[in-house]
C-alpha positions as CSV (number, residue, x, y, z in Angstrom):
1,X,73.5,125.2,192.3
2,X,76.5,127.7,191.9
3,X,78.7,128.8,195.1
4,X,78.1,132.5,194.7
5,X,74.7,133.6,195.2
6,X,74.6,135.4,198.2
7,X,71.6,137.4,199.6
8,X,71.4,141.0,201.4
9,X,68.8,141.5,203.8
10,X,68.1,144.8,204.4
11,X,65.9,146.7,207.2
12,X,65.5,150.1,206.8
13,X,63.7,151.0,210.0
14,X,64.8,148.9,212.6
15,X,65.8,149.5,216.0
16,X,69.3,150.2,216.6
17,X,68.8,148.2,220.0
18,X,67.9,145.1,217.5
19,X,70.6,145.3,215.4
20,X,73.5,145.4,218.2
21,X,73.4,142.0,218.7
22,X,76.2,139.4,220.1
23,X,78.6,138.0,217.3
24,X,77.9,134.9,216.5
25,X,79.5,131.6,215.8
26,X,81.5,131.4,212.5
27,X,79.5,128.4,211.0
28,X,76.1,129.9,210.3
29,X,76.6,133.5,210.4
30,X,76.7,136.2,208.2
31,X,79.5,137.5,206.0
32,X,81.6,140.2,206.6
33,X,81.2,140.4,210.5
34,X,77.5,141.5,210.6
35,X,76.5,141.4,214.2
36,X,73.2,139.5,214.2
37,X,71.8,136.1,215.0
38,X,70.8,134.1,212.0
39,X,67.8,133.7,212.9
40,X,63.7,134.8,212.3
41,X,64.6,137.2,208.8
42,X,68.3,137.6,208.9
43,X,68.3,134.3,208.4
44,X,67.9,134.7,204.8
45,X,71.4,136.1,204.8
46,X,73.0,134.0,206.7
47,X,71.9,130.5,205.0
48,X,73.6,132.0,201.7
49,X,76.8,133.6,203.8
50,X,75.4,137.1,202.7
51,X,75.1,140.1,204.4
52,X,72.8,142.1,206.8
53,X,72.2,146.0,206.8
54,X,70.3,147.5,209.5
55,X,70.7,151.2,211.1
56,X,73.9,151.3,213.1
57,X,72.8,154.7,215.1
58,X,70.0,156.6,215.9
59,X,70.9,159.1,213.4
60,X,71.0,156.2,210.8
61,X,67.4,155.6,211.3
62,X,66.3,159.4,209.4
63,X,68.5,158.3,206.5
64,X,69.4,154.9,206.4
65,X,72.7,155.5,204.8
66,X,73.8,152.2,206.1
67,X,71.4,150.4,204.1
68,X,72.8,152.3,200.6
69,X,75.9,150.4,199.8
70,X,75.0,146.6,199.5
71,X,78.4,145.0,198.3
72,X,78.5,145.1,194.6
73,X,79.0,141.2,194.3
74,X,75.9,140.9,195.7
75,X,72.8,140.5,192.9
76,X,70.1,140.0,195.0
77,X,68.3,141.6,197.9
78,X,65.7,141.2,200.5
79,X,63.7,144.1,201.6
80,X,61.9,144.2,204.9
81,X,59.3,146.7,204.8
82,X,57.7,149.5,206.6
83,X,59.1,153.1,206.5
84,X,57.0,152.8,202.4
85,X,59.2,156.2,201.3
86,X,62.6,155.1,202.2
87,X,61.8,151.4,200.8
88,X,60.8,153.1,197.3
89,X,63.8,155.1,197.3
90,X,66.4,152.2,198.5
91,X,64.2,150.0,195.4
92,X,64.9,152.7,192.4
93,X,68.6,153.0,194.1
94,X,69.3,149.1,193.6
95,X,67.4,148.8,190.3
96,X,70.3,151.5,189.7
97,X,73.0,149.2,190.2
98,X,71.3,146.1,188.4
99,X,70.1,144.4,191.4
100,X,67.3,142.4,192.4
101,X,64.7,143.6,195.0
102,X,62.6,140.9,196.5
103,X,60.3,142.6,199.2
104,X,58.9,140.9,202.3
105,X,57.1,142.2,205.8
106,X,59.7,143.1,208.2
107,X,57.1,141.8,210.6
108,X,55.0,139.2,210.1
109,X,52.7,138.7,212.6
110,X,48.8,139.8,211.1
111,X,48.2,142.3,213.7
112,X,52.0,143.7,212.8
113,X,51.2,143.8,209.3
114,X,47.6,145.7,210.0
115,X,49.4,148.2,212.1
116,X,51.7,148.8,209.2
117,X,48.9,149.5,206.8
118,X,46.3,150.8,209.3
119,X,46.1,154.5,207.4
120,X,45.5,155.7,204.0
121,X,49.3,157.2,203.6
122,X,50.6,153.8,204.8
123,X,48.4,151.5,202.5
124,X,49.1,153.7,199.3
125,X,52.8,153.7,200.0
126,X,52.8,149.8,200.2
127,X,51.1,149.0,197.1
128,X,53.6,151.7,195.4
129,X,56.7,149.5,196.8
130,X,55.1,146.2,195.5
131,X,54.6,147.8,192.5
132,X,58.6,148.9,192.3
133,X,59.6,144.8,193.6
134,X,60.7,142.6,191.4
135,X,59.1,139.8,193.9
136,X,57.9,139.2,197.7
137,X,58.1,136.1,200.0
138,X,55.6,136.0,202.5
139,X,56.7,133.6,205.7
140,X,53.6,132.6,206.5
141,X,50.9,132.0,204.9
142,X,49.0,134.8,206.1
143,X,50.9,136.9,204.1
144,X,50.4,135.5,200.8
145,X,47.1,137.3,200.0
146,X,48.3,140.6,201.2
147,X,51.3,140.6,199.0
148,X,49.2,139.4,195.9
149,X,46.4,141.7,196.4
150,X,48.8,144.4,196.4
151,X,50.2,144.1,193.7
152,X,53.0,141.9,194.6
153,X,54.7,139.6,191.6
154,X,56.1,136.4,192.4
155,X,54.7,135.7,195.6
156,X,56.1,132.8,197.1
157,X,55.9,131.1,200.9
158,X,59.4,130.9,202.0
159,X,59.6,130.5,205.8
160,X,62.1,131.5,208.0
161,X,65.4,129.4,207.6
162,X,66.9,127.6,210.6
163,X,70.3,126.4,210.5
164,X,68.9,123.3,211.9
165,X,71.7,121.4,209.5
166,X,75.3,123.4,211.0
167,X,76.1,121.0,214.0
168,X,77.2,123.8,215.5
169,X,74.0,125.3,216.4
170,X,73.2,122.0,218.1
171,X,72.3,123.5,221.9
172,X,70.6,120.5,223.4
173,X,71.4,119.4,226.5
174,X,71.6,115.8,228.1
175,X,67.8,114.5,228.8
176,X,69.2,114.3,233.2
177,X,70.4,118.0,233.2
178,X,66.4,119.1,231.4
179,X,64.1,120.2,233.9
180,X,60.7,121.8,234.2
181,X,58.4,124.4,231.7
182,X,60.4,127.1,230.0
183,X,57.2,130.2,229.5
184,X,57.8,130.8,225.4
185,X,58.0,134.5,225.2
186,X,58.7,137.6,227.4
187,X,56.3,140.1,226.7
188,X,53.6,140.6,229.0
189,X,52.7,144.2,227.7
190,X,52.2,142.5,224.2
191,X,48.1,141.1,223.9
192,X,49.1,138.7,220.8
193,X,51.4,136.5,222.6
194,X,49.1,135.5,225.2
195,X,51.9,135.3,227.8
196,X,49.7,135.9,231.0
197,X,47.3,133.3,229.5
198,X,49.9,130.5,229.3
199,X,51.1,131.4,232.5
200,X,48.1,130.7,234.0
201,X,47.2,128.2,232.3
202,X,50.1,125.6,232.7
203,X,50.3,126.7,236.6
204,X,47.7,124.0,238.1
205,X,49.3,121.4,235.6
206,X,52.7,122.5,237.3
207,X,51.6,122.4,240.6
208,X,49.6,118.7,240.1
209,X,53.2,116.9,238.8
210,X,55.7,118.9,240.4
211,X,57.4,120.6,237.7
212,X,58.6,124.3,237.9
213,X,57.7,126.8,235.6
214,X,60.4,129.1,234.4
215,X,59.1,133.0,233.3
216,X,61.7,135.3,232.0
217,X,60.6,139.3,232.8
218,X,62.0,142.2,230.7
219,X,62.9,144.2,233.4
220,X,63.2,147.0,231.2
221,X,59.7,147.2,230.9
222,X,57.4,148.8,233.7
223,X,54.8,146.9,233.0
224,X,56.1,143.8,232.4
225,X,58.2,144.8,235.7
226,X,55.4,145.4,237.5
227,X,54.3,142.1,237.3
228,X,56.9,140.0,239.3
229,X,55.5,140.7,242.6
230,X,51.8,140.1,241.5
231,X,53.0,136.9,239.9
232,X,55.3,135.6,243.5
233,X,52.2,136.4,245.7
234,X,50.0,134.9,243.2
235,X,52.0,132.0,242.5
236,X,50.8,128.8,245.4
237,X,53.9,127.0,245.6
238,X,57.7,127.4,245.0
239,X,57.8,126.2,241.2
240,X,57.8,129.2,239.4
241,X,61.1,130.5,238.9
242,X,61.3,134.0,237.6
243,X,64.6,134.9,235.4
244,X,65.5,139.1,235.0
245,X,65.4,139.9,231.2
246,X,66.4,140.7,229.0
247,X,68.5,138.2,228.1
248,X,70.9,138.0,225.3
249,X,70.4,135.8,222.2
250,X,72.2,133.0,223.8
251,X,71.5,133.2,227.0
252,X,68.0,133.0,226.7
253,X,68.8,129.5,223.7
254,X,70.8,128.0,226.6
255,X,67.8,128.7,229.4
256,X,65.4,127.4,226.7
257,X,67.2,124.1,226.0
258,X,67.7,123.1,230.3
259,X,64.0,122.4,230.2
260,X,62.3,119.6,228.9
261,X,59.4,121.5,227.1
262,X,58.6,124.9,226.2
263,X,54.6,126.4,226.2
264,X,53.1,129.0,224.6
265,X,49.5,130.6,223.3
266,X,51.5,133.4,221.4
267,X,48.9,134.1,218.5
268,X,50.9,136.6,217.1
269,X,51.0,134.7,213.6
270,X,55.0,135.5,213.3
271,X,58.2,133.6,211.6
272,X,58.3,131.0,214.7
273,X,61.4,132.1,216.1
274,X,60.6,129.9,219.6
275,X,59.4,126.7,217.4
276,X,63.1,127.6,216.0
277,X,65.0,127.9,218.6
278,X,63.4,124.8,220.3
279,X,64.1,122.4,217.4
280,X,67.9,123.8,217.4
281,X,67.4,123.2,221.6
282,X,66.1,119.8,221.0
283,X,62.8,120.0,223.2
284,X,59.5,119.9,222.0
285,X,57.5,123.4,221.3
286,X,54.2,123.3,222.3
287,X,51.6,125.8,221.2
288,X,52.0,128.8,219.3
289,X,50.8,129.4,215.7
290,X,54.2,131.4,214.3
291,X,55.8,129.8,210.9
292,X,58.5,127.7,212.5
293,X,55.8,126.1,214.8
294,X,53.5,124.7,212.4
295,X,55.8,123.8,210.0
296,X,58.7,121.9,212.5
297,X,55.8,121.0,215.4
298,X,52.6,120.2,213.2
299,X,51.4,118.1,216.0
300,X,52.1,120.6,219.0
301,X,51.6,123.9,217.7
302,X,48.9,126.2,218.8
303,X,47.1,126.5,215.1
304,X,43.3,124.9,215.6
305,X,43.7,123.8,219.1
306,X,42.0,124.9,222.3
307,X,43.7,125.5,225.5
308,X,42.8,122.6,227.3
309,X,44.0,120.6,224.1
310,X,47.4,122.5,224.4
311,X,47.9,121.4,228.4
312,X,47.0,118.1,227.7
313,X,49.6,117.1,225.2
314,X,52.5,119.6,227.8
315,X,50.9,117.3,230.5
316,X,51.6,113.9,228.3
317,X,54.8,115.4,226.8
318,X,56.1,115.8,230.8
319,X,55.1,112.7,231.8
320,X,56.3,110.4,229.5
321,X,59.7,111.4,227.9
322,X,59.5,108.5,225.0
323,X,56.7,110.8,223.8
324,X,58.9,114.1,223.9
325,X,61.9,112.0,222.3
326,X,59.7,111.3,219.1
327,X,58.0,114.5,219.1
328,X,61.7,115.8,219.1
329,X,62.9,113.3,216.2
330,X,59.1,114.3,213.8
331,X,60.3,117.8,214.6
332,X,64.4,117.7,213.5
333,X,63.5,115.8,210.3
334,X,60.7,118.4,208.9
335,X,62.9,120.8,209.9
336,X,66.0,119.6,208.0
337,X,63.3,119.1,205.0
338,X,61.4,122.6,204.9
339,X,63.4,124.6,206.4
340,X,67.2,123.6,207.4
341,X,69.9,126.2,205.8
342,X,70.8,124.1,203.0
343,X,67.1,123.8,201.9
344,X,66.5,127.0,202.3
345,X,69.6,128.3,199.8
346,X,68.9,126.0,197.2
347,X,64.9,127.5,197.3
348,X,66.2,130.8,197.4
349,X,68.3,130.5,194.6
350,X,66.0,129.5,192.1
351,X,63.2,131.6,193.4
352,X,66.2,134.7,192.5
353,X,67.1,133.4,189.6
354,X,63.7,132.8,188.4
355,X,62.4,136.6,189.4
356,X,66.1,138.3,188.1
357,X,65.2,137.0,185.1
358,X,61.8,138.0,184.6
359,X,62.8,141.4,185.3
């Protein structure tokens, strides 16, 4: 494979808020300064030391000027998808300069992707810009049939890289200094991930072996907010520890690898990014039906199991640590073979270089 294939990512619409994140660490990251985590889909830029566009400013997000000027090295690009006029426009602009425009969902998750195409305006726009794309990459497998049936070429299953193979983004912690449940996500207002449900649900398993159950609550949030005190006076013992969100990128990957498992029922469908951050945290992941958690924790992921199921293997996981050493070791080697960065460039780079020329 040759050194210079690099890959811009480019989201039209996101939130400013979203794309302010921390620097990160050198090894792993994205080229020229970009301030975002390589993880979930600017991951894709970061495993080929590419480059990450997002809108910088409120005012940004009615134009997207930021998004115009990938760097003119730079042959191919990613497009995450949702504002459908802007994405046509930004296709047609990069066609223009002789680039090539791989499309994908900017979220994945099946009820995100109905949302996106839930009117008539919305649906014909989309199959317009698969129509314009050279390609798409679905992450999950419930996008593959969306893409194709819209008129997609080149559909491919790609999932989220995870620079499961940069020793620096090794964050595990020794096995004496892991304690208790980390709850997998932080949205309570959100129905998908199931977050009350799971909260509930490993409580009594909690309570029974004496391990304390950490919740992080976006304080920003008045719902989610307005949950704390319901949860405290609910709660029948002192193991559930609350933690004020949000927290920042690292913060929360440093909380999530002091515990010795993380639990979820998110059903949200998404790229994974707790499966990912687990496996770079070195704990098992258990439940959840996102990318990174079926294809890095096969036997512990949410996908065709029932709740009880799910607490069982937390409860066997917590009580004998062997069993959570091995699940660990299954979980870092299909990760380094399905998904690790180096993997993941050498897929991308044929899959590029097989679309660009096609074109």
């Amino acid at each position: 494979m040759s050194t210079d294939f690099r890959l811009a990512v480019v989201d039209p619409a996101g939130s400013p808020d979203y794309h302010r994140m921390e620097a990160v660490n050198p090894r792993g990251t994205l080229a020229d300064g970009a301030y975002h985590s390589p993880v979930e889909l600017c991951a894709f830029a970061a495993c080929t030391g590419g480059t990450f566009h997002g809108c910088q400013s409120r005012r940004d997000l009615l134009t997207a000027r930021s998004c115009w000027d990938v760097p003119s090295d730079t042959s191919a690009v990613l497009l995450l998808v949702d504002k459908m006029r802007r994405c046509r426009q930004l296709i047609d602009r990069y066609h223009q300069a002789g680039k090539t425009v791989v499309i994908t969902f900017t979220e994945a998750g099946t009820m995100q992707i109905a949302r996106m195409l839930e009117t008539p305006a919305r649906l014909r726009g989309f199959f317009g810009v698969c129509e314009r794309a050279d390609g798409a990459i679905a992450v999950t497998p419930e996008g593959l049939p969306v893409l194709r049936s819209s008129g997609a070429r080149h559909v491919e299953l790609i999932p989220t890289p995870c620079p499961v193979d940069i020793p620096d983004w090794d964050f595990s912690v020794p096995a004496d200094q892991r304690h208790g449940i980390l709850l997998g996500t932080t949205y309570f207002h959100a129905n998908e991930r199931n977050h009350m449900a799971a909260l509930v649900s490993i409580g009594r398993l909690a309570e029974s072996i004496g391990e304390q159950v950490t919740v992080v609550i976006d304080m920003s949030d008045s719902y989610d907010r307005s949950m704390r005190g319901e949860l405290e006076s609910w709660w029948r013992s002192d193991t559930l520890h609350v933690v004020e969100g949000p927290l920042t990128f690292f913060r929360f990957l440093r909380l999530l690898a002091r515990h010795k498992i993380v639990f979820q029922l998110d059903q949200a469908a998404g790229c994974g990014q707790i499966g990912g951050l687990a496996v770079l945290s070195r704990i098992p992941c258990v439940g959840g039906n996102g990318g990174h958690e079926r294809v890095v924790f096969p036997h512990l992921c949410g996908f065709s199991r029932t709740i009880g199921e799910l607490s069982d293997i937390a409860e066997q996981l917590l009580m004998y640590p062997d069993k959570a050493e091995a699940a660990v070791a299954t979980a870092l080697k299909l990760a380094n073979e399905r998904v690790a960065f180096g993997v993941a460039r050498s897929r991308l780079e044929t899959y590029f270089a097989k679309v660009g020329g096609q074109r």
